[in-house]
C-alpha positions in Angstrom: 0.0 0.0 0.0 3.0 2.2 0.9 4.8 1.4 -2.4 1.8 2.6 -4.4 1.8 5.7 -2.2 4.8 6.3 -3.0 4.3 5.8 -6.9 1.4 8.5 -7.1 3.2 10.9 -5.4 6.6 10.8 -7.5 3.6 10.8 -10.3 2.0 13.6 -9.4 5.2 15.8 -8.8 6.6 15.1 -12.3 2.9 16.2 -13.5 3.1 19.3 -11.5 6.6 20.2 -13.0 6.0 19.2 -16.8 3.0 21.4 -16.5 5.4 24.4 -15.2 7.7 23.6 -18.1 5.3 23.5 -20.5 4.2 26.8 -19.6 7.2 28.6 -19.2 8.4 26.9 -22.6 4.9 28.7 -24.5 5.9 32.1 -23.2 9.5 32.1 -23.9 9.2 30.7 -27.2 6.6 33.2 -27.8 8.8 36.3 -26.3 12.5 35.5 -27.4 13.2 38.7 -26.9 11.7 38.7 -22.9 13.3 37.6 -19.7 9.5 36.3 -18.8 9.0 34.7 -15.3 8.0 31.8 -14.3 4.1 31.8 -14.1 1.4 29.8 -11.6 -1.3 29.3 -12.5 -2.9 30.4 -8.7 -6.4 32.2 -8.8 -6.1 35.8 -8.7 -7.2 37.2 -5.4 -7.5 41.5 -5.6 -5.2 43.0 -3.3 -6.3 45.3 -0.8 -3.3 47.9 -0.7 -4.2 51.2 -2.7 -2.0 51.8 -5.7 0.8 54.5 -5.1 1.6 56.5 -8.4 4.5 57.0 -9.9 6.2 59.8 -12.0 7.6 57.8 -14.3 4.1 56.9 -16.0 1.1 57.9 -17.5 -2.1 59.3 -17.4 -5.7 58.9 -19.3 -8.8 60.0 -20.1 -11.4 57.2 -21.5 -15.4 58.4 -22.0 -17.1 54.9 -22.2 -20.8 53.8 -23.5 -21.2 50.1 -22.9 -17.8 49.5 -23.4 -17.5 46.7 -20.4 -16.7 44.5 -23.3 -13.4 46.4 -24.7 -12.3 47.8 -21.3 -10.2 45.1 -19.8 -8.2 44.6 -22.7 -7.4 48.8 -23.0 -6.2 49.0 -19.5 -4.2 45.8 -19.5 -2.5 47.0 -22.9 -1.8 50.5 -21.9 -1.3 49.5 -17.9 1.9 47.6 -19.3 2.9 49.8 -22.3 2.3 53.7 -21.5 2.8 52.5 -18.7 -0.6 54.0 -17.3 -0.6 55.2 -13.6 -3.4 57.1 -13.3 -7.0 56.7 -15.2 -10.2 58.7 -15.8 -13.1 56.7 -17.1 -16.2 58.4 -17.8 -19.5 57.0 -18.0 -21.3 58.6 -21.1 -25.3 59.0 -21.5 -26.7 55.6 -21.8 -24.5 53.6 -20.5 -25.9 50.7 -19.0 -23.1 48.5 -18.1 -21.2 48.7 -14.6 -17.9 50.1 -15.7 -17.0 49.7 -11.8 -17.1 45.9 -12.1 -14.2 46.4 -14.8 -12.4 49.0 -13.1 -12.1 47.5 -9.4 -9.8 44.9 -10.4 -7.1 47.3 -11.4 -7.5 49.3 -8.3 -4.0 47.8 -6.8 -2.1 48.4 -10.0 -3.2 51.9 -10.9 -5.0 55.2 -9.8 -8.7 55.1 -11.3 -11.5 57.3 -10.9 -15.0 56.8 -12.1 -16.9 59.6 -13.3 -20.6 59.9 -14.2 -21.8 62.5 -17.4 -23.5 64.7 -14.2 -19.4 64.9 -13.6 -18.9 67.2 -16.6 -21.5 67.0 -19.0 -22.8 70.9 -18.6 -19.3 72.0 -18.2 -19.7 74.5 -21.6 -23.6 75.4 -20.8 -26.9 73.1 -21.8 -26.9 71.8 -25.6 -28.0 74.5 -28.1 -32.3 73.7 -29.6 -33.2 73.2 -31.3 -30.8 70.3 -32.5 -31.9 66.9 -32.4 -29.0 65.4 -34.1 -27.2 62.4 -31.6 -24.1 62.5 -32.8 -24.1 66.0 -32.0 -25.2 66.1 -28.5 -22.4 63.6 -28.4 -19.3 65.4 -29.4 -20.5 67.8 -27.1 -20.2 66.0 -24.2 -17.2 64.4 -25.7 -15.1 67.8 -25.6 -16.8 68.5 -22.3 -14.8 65.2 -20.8 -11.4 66.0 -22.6 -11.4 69.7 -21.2 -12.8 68.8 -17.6 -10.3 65.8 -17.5 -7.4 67.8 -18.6 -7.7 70.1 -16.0 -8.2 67.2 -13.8 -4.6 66.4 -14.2 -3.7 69.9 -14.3 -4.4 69.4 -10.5 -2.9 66.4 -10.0 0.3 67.7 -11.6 0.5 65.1 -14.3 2.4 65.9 -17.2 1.3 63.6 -20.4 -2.4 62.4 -20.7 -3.7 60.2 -23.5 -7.0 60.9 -25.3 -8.3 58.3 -27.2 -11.0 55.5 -26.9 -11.2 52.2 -25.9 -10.4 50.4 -29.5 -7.6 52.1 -29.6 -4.2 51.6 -28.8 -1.0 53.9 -28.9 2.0 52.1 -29.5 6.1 53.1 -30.3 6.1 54.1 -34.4 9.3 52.0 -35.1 9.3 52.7 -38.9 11.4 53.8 -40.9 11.7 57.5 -42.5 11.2 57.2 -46.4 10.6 61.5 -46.7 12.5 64.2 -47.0 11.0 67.1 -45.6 12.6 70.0 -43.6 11.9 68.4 -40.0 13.0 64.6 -41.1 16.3 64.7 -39.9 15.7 65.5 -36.5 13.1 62.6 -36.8 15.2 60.4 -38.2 17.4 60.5 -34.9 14.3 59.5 -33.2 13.5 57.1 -35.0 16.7 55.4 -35.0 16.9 55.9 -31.3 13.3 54.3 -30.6 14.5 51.1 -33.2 14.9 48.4 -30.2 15.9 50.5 -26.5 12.5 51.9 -25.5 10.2 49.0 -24.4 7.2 51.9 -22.9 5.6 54.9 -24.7 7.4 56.9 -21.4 10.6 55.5 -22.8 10.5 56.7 -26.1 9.0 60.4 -25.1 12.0 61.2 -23.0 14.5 59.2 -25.8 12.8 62.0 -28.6 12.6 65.2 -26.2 16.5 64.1 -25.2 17.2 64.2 -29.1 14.7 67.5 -29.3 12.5 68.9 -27.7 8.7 67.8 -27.9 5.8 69.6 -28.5 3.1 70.1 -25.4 0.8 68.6 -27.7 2.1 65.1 -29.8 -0.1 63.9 -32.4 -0.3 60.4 -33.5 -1.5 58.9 -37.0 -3.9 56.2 -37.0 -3.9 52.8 -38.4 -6.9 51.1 -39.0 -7.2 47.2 -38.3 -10.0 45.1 -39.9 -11.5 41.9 -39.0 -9.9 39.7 -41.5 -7.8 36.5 -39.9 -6.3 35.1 -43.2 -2.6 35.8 -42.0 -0.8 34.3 -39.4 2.5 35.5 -38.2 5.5 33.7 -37.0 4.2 32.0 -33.4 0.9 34.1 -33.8 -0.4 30.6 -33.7 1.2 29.5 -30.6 0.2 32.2 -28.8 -3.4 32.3 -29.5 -3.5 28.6 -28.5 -2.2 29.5 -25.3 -5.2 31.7 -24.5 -7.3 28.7 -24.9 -5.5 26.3 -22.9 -5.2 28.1 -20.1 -9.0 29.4 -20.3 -8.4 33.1 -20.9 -12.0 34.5 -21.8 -10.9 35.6 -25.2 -7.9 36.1 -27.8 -6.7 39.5 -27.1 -8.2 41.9 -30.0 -4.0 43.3 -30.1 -3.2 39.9 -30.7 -5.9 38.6 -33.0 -5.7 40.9 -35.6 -2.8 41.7 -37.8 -3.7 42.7 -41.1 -4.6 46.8 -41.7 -5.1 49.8 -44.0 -2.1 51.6 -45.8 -0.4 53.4 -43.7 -0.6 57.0 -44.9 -3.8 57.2 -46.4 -6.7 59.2 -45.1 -9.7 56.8 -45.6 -10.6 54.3 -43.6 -7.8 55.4 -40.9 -9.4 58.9 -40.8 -7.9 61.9 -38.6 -5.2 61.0 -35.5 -5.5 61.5 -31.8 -3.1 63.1 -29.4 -1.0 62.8 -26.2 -0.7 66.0 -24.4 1.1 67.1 -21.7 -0.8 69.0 -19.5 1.7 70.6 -17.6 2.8 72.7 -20.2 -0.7 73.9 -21.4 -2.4 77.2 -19.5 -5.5 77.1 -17.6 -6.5 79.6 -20.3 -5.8 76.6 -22.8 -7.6 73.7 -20.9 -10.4 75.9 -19.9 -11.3 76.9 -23.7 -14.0 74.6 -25.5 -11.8 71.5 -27.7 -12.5 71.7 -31.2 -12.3 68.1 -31.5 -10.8 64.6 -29.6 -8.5 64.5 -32.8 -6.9 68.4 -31.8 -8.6 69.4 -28.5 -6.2 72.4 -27.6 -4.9 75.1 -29.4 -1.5 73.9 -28.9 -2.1 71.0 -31.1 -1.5 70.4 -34.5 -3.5 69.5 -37.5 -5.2 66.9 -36.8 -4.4 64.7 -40.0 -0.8 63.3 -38.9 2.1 61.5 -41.2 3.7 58.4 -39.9 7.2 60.0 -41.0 5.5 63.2 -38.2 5.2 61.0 -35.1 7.3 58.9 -32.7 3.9 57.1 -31.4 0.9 55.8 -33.9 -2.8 54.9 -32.7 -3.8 50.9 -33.4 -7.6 51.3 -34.3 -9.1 48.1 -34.4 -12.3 47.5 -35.9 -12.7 44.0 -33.8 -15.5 41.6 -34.5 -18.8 41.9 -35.2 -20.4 40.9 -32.3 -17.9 43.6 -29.9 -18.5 46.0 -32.5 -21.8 46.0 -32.4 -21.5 45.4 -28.4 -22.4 49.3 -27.9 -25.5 51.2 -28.3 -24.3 53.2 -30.9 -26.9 54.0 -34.0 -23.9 54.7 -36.5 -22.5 51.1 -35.9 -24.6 49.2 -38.2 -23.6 46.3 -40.5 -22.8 48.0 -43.2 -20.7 50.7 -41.5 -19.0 47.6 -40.2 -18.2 45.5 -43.9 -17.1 48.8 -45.0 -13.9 48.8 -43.2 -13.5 45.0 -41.9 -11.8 43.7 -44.9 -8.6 46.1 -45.2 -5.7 44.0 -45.7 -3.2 46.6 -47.2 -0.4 45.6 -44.6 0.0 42.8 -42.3 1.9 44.1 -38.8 4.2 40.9 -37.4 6.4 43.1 -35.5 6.8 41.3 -32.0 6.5 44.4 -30.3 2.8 44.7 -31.0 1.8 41.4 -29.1 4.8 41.3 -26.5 2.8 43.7 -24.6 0.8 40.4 -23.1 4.5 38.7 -22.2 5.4 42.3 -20.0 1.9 42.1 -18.8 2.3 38.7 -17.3 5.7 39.7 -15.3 4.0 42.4 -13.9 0.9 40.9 -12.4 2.7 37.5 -11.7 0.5 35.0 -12.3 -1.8 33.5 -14.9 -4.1 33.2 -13.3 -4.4 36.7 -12.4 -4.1 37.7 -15.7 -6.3 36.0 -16.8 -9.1 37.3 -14.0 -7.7 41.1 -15.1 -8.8 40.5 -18.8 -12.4 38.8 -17.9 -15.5 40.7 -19.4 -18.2 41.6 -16.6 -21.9 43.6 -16.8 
């Protein structure tokens, strides 16, 4: 009886440690570039000490409408690669979802405060009538957020704040120059300098204001990504098998989708969005109404940005039907949807745009965690 004892138990510790292996060998393999942990696959339990913010980070603002969907993904992502210390996420008209039930789970890892639309929604006055038009009582409240948000941070004595929404996704614009304009040279030095060091958008800003100074106000072209999955890259297929192994709710939308528009062109990618540093704007400045999300502040440039302009680029990605039709949204029909889910002018393999998950995972420690963190609730 002892013998067999002994049998199961040398049995079960070999299981435990080819199923450590076997884990540790997915993420390495799927990271080369990473020193990634060892992971365990212990259930997440949320930790009770508040988060403590640091300079050397980030800060937000997200308006939200049913978005309970999209939202874990956008904090993990920009969490690991802004990195992001401190969020604002605002609860638009309509909303039905809980955003709370999203946003709780990060409370230990970042500064987030909740807002409601009676936060900031009559900042600028009541809506002109009559208009009856949504999409206009919409921006309004839009550039209502961005300017009562700014001057949130103002405050707080944040420096550079993020404006864009939750299917989108600033990342490092490691491309190469192919202009020659007047201001290429000094961007060209960026850009070489931002070719492998900088692994955070934090990085690369003080790598490009080192070189030269940065505007207040730094816009970023954006890339649109359809909804095609005809291409797979490199261990693209290794990775998205992990996810179901291991029981994660979904394939991460940064991960799933590869192929895009041409860079450069203005349809279906449409105008850019912008990272501004507060801290170097007037109260004046914040205080004025925005003219858009794509150039809020006066301060900021046009609003239709090169990717031989910008050190950063916004990842739009037009998702899946059934999360992009997820939100309450009149203008996102099906045929606004096939209109722009079949792009496949360029096909984005870089490892930097899915090693964001790897970084994730050394920070929270654990599978299991992670995979609690990136769970959808409503």
């Amino acid at each position: 009886m002892n013998h067999k004892r002994a049998i199961l138990l040398i049995a079960l510790v070999i299981s435990v440690f080819l199923v450590h292996q076997n884990v540790r060998f997915l993420f390495l393999n799927s990271a080369t570039a990473l020193d990634v942990a060892a992971y365990h696959l212990e259930e997440f339990v949320p930790s009770k000490t508040p988060h403590t913010s640091s300079k050397a980070g980030m800060a937000a603002c997200l308006m939200v409408r049913d978005d309970n969907l999209l939202l874990p993904e956008w904090i993990a992502y920009h969490f690991t690669t802004l990195p992001l210390n401190d969020l604002v996420v605002a609860a638009d008209l309509g909303s039905t979802q809980d955003v709370s039930l999203i946003t709780k789970k990060y409370e230990s890892l970042l500064n987030i405060t909740v807002w409601n639309a009676s936060d900031f929604v009559l900042r600028f006055g009541e809506i002109p009538v009559p208009l009856n038009d949504t999409n206009h009582h919409y921006l309004h409240r839009q550039r209502a957020f961005i300017s009562s948000c700014a001057e949130y941070f103002k405050h707080l004595n944040k420096t550079w704040v993020a404006f864009v929404d939750t299917d989108e996704y600033i990342t490092i614009n490691r491309s190469e120059i192919r202009n020659a304009s007047k201001d290429q040279a000094v961007m060209k030095r960026r850009r070489a300098a931002l070719q492998h060091s900088p692994k955070t958008v934090w990085e690369a800003l003080h790598v490009a204001h080192q070189i030269s100074p940065l505007l207040p106000c730094h816009g970023m072209p954006r890339l649109l990504y359809g909804s095609l999955e005809n291409v797979t890259c490199g261990n693209d297929q290794s990775v998205k098998d992990m996810f179901h192994q291991y029981d994660f709710p979904y394939v991460p939308t940064t991960i799933r989708y590869v192929q895009h528009a041409r860079k450069g062109a203005f349809y279906p990618s449409k105008w850019g969005k912008v990272l501004v540093d507060v801290s170097r704007l007037s109260w004046d400045s914040l205080g004025q109404k925005p003219k858009s999300s794509h150039r809020p502040f006066q301060e900021c440039p046009k609003p239709f940005f090169g990717f031989d302009e910008s050190i950063l680029q916004v990842n739009h990605y037009l998702g899946s039907w059934e999360c992009y039709s997820a939100r309450s949204d009149a203008r996102r029909s099906r045929l606004a949807f096939e209109e722009r889910a079949y792009f496949s002018d360029g096909v984005s393999c870089d490892d930097h745009l899915w090693e964001w998950f790897t970084r994730f995972l050394d920070r929270v420690g654990s599978i299991g965690r992670a995979r609690d963190l990136l769970s959808v609730d409503f």
